[in-house]
N, C-alpha and C positions, 0 to 999 in steps of 0.2 A: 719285914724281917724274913730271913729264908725259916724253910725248917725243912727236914728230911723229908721225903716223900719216901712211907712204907710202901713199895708197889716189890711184892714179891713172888715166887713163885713156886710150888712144893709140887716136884714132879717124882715119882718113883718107879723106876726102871725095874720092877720087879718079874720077873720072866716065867719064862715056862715051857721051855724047852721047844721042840721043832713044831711049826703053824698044823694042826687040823688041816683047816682048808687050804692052805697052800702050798708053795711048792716043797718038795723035801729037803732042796738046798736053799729052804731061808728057816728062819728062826723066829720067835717072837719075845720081844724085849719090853719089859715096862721101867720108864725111866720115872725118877721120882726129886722134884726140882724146887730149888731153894733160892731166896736173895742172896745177890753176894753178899749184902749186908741187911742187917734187920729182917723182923719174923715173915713168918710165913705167909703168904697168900697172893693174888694175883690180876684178874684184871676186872672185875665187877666188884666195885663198892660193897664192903660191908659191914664195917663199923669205920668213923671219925670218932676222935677223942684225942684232948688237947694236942692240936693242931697237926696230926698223924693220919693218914690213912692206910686205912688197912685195906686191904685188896684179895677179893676171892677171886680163883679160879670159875669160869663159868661151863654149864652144860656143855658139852658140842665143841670146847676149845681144842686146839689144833697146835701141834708146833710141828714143826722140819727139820729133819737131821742128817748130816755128812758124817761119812766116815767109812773107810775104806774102798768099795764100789757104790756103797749105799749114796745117793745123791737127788738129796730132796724128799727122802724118804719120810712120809706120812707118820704123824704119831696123835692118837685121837685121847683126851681124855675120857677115863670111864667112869665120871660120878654122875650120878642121876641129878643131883642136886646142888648148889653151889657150895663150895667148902674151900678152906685157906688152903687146904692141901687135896692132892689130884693124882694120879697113876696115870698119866700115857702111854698106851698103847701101840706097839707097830711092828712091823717085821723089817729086821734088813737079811743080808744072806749072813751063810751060817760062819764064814770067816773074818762079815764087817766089822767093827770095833765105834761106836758113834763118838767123834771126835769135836762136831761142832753143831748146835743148835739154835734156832730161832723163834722169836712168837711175834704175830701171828705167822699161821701158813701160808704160803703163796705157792701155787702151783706152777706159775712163772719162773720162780727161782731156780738157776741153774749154775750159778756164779756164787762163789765164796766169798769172794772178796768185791761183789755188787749185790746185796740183799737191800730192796727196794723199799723203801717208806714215803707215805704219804699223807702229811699232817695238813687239812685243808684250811684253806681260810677263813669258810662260813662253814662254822663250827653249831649246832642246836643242842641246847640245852634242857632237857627235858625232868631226868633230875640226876643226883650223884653218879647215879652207874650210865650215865651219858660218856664219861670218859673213855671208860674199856673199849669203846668202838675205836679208842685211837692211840690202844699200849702196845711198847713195843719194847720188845727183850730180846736180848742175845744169850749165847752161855758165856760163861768165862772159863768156866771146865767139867768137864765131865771125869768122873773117874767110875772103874767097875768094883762091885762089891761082890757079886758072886758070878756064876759063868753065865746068865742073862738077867743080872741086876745092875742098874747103875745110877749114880745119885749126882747133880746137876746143880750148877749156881747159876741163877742167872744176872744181868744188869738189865737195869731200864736206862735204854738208850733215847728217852724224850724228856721234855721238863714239862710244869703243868705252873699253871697260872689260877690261882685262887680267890672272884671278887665278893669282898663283902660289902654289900652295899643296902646303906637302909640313909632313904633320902626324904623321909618323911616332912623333916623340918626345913628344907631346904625350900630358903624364899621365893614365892611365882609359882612352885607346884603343889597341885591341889591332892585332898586325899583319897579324890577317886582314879584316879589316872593309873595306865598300867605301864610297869615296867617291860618295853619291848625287845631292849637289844643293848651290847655293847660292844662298843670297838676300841681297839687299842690299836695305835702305829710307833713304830720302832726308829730314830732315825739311825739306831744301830744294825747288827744285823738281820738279817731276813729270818723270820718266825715261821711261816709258814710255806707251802709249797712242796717239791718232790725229791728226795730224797735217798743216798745210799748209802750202807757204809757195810765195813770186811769186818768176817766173822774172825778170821785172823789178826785183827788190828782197832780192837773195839775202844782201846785210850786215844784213835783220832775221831772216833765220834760221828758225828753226820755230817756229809761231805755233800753242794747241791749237785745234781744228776745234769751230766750233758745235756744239754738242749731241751730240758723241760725247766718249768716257771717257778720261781720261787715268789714270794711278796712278803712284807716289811708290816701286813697289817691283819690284824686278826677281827672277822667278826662273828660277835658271840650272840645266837638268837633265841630268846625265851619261848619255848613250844605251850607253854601256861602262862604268860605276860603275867606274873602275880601283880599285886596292886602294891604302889608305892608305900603303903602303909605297911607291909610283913617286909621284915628283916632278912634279906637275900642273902645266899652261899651259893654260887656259881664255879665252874672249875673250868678250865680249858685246858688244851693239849697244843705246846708251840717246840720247837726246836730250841737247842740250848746254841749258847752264842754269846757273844759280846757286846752288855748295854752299857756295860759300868758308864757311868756321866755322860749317857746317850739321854738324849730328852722319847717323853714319850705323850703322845698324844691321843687323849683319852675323853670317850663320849658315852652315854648314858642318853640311850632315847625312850619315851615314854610315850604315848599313843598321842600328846600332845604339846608336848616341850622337847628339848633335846639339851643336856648338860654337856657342857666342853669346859676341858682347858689339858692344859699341858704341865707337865711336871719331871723333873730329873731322875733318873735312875740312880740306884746308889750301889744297886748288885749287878752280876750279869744273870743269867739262866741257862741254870747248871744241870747235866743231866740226872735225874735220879731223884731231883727236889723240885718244891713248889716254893713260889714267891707270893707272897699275901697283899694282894691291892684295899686297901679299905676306903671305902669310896662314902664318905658321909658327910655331912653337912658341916662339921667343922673341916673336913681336911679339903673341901671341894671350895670354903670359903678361903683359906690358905694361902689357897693356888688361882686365888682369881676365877675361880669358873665363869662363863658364861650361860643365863637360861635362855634360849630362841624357838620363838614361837614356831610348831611347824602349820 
């Protein structure tokens, strides 16, 4: 089943008039930034509850904002500590207006309408807030609330992939073995690879990059191999796209066996939500799995 992906973002543009240490024709602006839809928070895990994640804002986070001359303009959050909601910090000059922003920063970015993303193939999973290494938001609007405040929505422009897997019962494996890895392939479209898409034109989504690589296959690698006996919740981060009644090809490696088989898609992957793979010993028998010794 799908279900929303809470990934939000609470940024507060709260100001304060002309930079201290900067120049006298800039300004200093604190933006203060929300999901287009659903609460507050943003890219470090910090509470799951029925089948929702909620998402903090982390230390050190970072978004880029256009607008006016301002272009690519730095804005740093200021919390010491991780919280759903966050004040970004930054200076544009004293006549910019911030029109369009992005998360994370890239100091590459020079183009509005090419804002670069990179969702890798070999993805490590170490635990929940493994994700936020690979969120990615745009604004959808900014508007100003006082002469250097302004308040922000943003979208999550990635989808996420959700496995649960507890393979304890599952025939040929034993209960000491560790869960290693999982891969999934697509014969729909491409999941992973390099990506871009306009902060002007965020309802076409991710678009794949001239001449860099995209692939059709994701793999997911447990940095703790728990043992097949604890009940796994893994997450990944893939590009949204078109599976509907694409078949999907799906493996479960264990320090000594490897589970296969393949199985039909019934949704596609949508940006802003997760899709929930349950991977257990009834549904793996279902589907035909295969155990192969490695």
């Amino acid at each position: 089943m799908k279900n929303r992906l809470l990934l939000l973002a609470a940024v507060s543009l709260l100001a304060a008039g002309c930079s201290k240490n900067g120049s006298a024709d800039m300004r200093v602006v604190r933006i203060t930034a929300s999901a287009e839809t659903s609460p507050d928070s943003r890219s470090q895990i910090g509470e799951i509850s029925s089948g929702e994640l909620f998402m903090e804002w982390s230390v050190g986070d970072r978004i880029g904002v256009f607008g006016g001359s301002a272009s690519n303009a730095v804005m740093a959050n200021t919390a010491t500590v991780p919280s759903y909601q966050a004040v970004f910090q930054g200076e544009i000059g004293l006549s910019d207006v911030p029109a369009y922003a992005y998360y994370p920063y890239d100091e590459t970015v020079t183009d509005i309408s090419s804002v670069p993303v990179s969702i890798p193939q070999d993805q490590e999973y170490v635990n929940v807030t493994s994700v936020s290494e690979y969120d990615v938001k745009a604004s959808v609007s900014i508007s100003q609330t006082s002469e250097n405040e302004y308040v922000m929505k943003l979208r999550q422009m990635a989808s996420m992939l959700r496995f649960e897997v507890d393979i304890d019962e599952v025939e040929g494996i034993s209960p000491d073995e560790k869960v290693m890895s999982i891969t999934l392939e697509s014969t729909g479209d491409p999941v992973t690879g390099e990506w871009l898409y306009s902060l002007t034109d965020l309802d076409a989504g991710l678009r794949m990059a001239s001449g860099t690589s995209v692939s059709n296959a994701l793999n997911l690698t447990f940095y703790h191999t728990p043992e097949v006996t604890d009940i796994i919740t893994a997450y990944a981060v893939v590009a949204p796209g078109s599976h509907k009644d694409k078949d999907f090809s799906i493996s479960i490696r264990t320090d000594r066996h490897e589970i296969s088989f393949v199985t039909r898609s019934l949704v596609d992957f949508n940006a802003g939500k997760f899709l929930t793979f349950p991977l257990n010993a009834s549904v793996l028998q279902n589907n035909d799995a295969v155990v192969t010794q490695l």
